[in-house]
N, C-alpha and C positions, 0 to 999 in steps of 0.2 A: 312522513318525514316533515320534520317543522324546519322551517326556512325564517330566520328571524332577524331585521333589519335593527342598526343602531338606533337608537328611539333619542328625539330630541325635544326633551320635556320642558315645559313650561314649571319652574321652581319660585317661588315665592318667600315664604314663611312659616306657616301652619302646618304643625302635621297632628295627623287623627289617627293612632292604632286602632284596627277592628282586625276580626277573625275572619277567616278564608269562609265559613261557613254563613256569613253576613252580605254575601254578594246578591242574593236573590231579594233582600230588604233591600239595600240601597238601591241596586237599578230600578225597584217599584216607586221607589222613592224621587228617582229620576223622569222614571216616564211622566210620575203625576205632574209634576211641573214641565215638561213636555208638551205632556196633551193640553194644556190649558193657555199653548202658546203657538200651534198649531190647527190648522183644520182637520175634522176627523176624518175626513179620507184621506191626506196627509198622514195623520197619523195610522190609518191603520195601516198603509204602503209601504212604510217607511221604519215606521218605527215599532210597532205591535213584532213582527216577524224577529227582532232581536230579543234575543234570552243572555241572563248570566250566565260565566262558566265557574269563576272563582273571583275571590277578593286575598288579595298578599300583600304584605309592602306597602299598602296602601295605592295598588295596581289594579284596578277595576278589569275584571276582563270577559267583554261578550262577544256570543257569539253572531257571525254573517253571512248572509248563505251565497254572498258574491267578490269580489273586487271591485267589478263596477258598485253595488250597490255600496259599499265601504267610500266609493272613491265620490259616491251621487252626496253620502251623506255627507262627509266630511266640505265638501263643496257651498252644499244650498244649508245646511243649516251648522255651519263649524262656530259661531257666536254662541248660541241657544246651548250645543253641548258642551263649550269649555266652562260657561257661565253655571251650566245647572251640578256639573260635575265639581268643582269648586264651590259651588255652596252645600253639596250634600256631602265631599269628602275632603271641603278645605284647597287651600291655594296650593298644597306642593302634590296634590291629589294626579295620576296619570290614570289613562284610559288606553287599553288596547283591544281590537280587534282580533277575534281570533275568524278565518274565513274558512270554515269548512267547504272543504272539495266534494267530499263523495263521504253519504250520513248514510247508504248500505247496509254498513257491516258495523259491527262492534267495536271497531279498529279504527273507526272516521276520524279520532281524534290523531292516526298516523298520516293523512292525508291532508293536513290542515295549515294554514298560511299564518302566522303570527304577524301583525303590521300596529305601528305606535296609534294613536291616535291623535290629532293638535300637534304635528309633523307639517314642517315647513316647505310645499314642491319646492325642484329646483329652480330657483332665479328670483323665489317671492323672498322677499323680507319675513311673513307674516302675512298671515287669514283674520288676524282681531280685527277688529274696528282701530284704526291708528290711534283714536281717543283712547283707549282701554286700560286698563290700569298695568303699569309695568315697572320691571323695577329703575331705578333711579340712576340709569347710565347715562354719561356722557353722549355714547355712541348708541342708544335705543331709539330716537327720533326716526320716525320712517319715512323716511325720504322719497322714497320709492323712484328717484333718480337710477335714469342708465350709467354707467359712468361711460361707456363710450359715445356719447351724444356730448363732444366739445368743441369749440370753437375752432382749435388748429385742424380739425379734420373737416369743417364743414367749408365747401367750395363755395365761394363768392363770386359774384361778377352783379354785371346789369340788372340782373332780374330779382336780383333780392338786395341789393347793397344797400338801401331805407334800411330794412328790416336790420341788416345783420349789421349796421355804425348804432342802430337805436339800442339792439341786444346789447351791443357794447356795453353803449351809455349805462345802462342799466344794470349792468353786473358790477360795474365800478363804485355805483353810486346810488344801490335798491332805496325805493324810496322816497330820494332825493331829488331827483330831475324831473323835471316838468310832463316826462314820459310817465307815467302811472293814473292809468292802467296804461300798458303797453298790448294793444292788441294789434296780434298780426292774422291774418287772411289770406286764403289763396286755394284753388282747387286739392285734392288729396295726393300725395307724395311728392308733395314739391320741399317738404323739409322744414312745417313749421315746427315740429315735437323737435326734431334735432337740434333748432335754434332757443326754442323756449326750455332745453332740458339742458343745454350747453351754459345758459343764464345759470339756472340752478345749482350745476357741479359750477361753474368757476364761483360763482360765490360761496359753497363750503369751500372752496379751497383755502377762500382767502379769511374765513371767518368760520374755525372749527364750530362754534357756537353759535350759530347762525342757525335757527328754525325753518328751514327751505321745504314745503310740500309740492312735491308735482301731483297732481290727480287728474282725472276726466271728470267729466260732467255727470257720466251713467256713476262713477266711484260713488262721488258727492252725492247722488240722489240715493244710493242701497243703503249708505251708512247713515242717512237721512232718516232712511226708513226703519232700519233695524235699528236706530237710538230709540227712534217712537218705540217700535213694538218691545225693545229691552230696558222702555224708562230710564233712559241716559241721554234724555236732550240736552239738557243741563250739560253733561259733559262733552256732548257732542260739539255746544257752542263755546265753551270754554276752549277748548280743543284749537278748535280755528280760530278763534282771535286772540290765540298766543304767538301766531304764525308772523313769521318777518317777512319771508315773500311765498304768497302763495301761485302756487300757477298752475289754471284749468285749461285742460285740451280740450276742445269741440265742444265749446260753448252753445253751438245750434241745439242739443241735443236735450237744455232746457228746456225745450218747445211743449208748452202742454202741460207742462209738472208743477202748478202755480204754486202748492205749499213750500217747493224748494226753492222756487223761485225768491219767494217771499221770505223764506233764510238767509238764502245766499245775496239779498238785496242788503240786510240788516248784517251779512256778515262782510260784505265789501264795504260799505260803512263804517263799520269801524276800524278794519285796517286802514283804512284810507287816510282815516280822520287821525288814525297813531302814526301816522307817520311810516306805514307799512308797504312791502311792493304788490302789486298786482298785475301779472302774467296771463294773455289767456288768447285763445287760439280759436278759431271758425274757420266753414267753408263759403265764407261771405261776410260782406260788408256789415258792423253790427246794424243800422237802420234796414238793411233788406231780411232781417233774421224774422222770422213769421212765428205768431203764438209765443212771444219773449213780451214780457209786463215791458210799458213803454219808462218807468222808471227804473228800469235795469240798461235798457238799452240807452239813455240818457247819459247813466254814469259808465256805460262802454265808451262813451266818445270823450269823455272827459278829458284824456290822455291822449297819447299820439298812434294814430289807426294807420298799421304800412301792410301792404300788400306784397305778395311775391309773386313772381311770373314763373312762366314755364324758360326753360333753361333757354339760350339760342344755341346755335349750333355750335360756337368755341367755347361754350361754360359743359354741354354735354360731352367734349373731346375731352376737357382738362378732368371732369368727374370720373371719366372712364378711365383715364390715365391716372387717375390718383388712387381708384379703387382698386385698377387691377395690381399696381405698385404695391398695395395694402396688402394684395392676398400672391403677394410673392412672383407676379410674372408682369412682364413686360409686355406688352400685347403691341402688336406689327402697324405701324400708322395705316395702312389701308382698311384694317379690320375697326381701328376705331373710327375712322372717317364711314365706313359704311354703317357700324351701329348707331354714329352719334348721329347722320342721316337718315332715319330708316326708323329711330324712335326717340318718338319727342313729346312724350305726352308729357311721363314722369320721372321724375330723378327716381322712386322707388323700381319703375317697368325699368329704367338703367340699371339699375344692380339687379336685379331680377335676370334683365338677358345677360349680363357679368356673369354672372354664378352659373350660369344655365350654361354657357360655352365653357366655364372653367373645370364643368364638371364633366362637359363629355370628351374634356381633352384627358383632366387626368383619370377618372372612372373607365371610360370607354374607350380608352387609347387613341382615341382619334387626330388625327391631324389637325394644328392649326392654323387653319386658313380660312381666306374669306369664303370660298365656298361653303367651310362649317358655322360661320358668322351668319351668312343669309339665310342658313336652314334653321339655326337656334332663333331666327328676328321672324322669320315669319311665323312662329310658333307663338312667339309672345308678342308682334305689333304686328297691325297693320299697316302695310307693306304696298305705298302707291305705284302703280306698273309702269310707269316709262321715267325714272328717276334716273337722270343725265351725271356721270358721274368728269369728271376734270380729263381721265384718259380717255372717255366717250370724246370728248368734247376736240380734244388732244389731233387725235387719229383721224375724227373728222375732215379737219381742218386740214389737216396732215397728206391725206389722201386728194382730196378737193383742190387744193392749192399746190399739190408736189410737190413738197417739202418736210423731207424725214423729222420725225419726232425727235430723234435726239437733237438737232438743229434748233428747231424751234426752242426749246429751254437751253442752247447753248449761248454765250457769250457776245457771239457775231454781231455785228450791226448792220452786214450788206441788208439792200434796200427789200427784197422778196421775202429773205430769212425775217428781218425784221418787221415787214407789215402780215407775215404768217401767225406771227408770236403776237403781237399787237392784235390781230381779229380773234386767236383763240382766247387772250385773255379777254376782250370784250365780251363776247359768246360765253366766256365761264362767268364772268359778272350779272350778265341777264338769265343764264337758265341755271344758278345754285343759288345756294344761301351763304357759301364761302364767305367770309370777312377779305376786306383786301390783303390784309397781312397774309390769308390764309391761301389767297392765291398765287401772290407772290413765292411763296415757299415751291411752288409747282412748276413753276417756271424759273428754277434756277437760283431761289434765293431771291427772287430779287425783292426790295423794299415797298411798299404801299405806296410809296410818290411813284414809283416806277409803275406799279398799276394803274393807276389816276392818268399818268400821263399817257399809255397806250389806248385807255378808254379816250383820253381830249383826241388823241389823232386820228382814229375811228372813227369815232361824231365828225371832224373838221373832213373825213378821204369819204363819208357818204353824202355831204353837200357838198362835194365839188367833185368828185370821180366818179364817173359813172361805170366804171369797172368793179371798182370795189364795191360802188353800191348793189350790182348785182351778183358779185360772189358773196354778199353778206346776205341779199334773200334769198338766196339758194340753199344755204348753209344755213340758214334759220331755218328753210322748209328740209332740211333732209333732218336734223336734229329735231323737230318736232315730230315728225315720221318715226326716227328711229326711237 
């Protein structure tokens, strides 16, 4: 049974009539330029094991005796055959795969997979080299921009605000402000691709005709390498210094690669010198980058070097509550108070434990609750063991002092209900990471002056009361215990 997918062909200009019986010349015709651009254990792995079936249409079609092998080819060497396939049958030339299953019986060709060849996976633009010859659209520029990577969805606060007013700056005014290069830094899933990809789409927004590349540093060095090996340097550097704002991910990863380096020194130069932007991202400082030419890392600092931090605990609350809002549910404050507690490495490990709880509430039918929260957190963080939580603290204080919890965050101002409420919220101050705002919320609403000021009457009732001072290290030592 043949199974035959929509084929989405690469069309040009050129066409070549030949006969169906001409299929076994051209593919020879193919390999020789193959093997001459290949190693021959490469090629004999690779490429010897394919045979012609037919030539139609100007539809070249051989045979594979896998998928994977179909799927290895089109992968490591998809440049080399759209290139030699076009020049031996012309620019509107197609290629397909036929994958035989089971070559048994006489009938193999009933068991056999049809699949296009120079076929786009899903989410890629394109497998060419971005330099590569194409036709003359408006919309063909490959961008290779997420478009979900924008501004309005990227969380701000303390830990990135440098970074995410500079981004601004930058998408306003590529080029133009004193920020170029704009490199930002910071350990891995803290959200620098989201903020350097956010640059990117908001300036096509604002300038359909705007030349925007996002790439990585490993892109930059294959296509580097495959201009050599396919005599298209020439094109490769044309390429990139037509670019308005370029922007490289993980800059470290130049380490080592000195001929790229020494490119991409000579290609930051001249966008520079035109008037052009420069976006580009590391997991460190550029002077601490090791095996980087010290005249690359010179013109890294040229511009403005902003760092990002790891979230604190109110920027990991508002990303949880933004995300989960994203993906359609509301999530209960106690479940985000314990994940935005409980994991703090990365904003990526926060969506990560997001999706992991979202999926065994609706997959798994599970209930949710924090007890489904602490199971999904210690699977993906590490989970320190005596983590004091507000109602910990609450009930302590609660029991200790004799004075019911709902009390303590009520309204009252007699003298015992009030200095109960006043030592729990100091004790919550010392043993969390709560913000004052955030404490206050726990206790009734009440404002950050009203926190501030329970903690001054605590400080002033343990140099002068020697009661309170020892209900306070009693209450330390049982809260450290528990």
């Amino acid at each position: 049974m043949l199974t035959e997918k929509i084929e989405q062909n690469y069309v040009i200009s050129n066409k070549i009539p030949h006969n169906d019986e001409d299929a076994e010349y051209y593919w020879s015709k193919c390999l020789n330029i193959i093997k001459d651009n290949v190693n021959p254990q490469v090629y004999k792995t690779w490429f010897a094991p394919i045979s012609a079936l037919k030539y139609q249409d100007n539809k070249l079609t051989v045979k594979v005796p896998s998928q994977f092998f179909c799927e290895w080819i089109e992968e490591h060497f998809y440049p080399l055959l759209q290139k030699t396939i076009y020049q031996i049958l012309g620019d509107n030339a197609q290629l397909q795969y036929q994958i035989v299953v089971d070559e048994q019986t006489d009938s193999a060709s009933s068991k056999a997979i049809k699949l296009p060849a120079f076929r786009n996976p899903p989410g890629m633009q394109t497998q060419q080299l971005p330099f590569a010859e194409k036709p003359n659209l408006p919309d063909a520029f490959p961008s290779f921009l997420n478009p979900r990577y924008r501004f309005d969805n990227f969380i701000q606060g303390d830990s990135n605000q440098l970074a995410y007013s500079a981004a601004l700056a930058v998408c306003k005014n590529p080029g133009v402000t004193r920020f170029n290069p704009l490199v930002l830094y910071s350990a891995t899933g803290l959200g620098k691709t989201h903020l350097v990809q956010a640059i990117g789409n908001c300036i096509v927004r604002q300038n359909k005709n705007a030349r925007v590349l996002y790439t990585t540093s490993e892109r930059f060095t294959m296509e580097f390498v495959n201009a050599i090996q396919n005599n298209k340097v020439n094109e490769f550097i044309n390429f990139y210094r037509s670019i308005d704002v370029l922007i490289v991910d993980d800059i470290q990863f130049f380490a080592g690669k000195e001929k790229t380096q020494d490119n991409f020194f000579h290609t930051f130069n001249a966008l520079h010198q035109a008037g052009k932007q420069l976006v580009l991202t590391s997991d460190r400082p550029p002077k601490e980058l090791s095996e980087i030419d010290d005249r690359l890392i010179s013109r890294f600092t040229w511009g403005l070097i902003a760092d990002i931090q790891p979230p604190d605990y109110e920027m990991r609350m508002a990303i949880l509550q933004k995300k989960s809002m994203d993906e359609g549910l509301e999530l209960p404050i106690d479940i985000v108070e314990y994940i935005a507690r409980h994991v703090k490495s990365s904003i990526r490990e926060l969506e990560g434990t997001l999706i992991s709880l979202l999926a065994k509430v609706s997959l798994d039918s599970r209930e949710l609750n924090v007890e489904l929260a602490k199971e999904v957190v210690h699977g993906v963080a590490k989970v320190e063991p005596s983590q004091l939580t507000v109602d910990d603290i609450k009930n302590i204080v609660s029991k200790y002092m004799k004075v019911p919890v709902e009390q303590i965050v009520s309204k009252t101002r007699k003298h015992e209900i009030a200095l109960a409420r006043q030592m729990a919220i100091f004790l919550t101050k010392q043993f969390t990471q709560l913000s004052l705002k955030s404490i206050g919320s726990h206790f009734g609403n009440r404002d950050h002056s009203t926190v501030l000021h329970s903690c001054h009457m605590i400080e002033n009732y343990l140099m002068t009361d020697r009661s309170v001072k020892i209900a306070y290290e009693n209450l330390v030592n049982k809260l450290k215990q528990d």
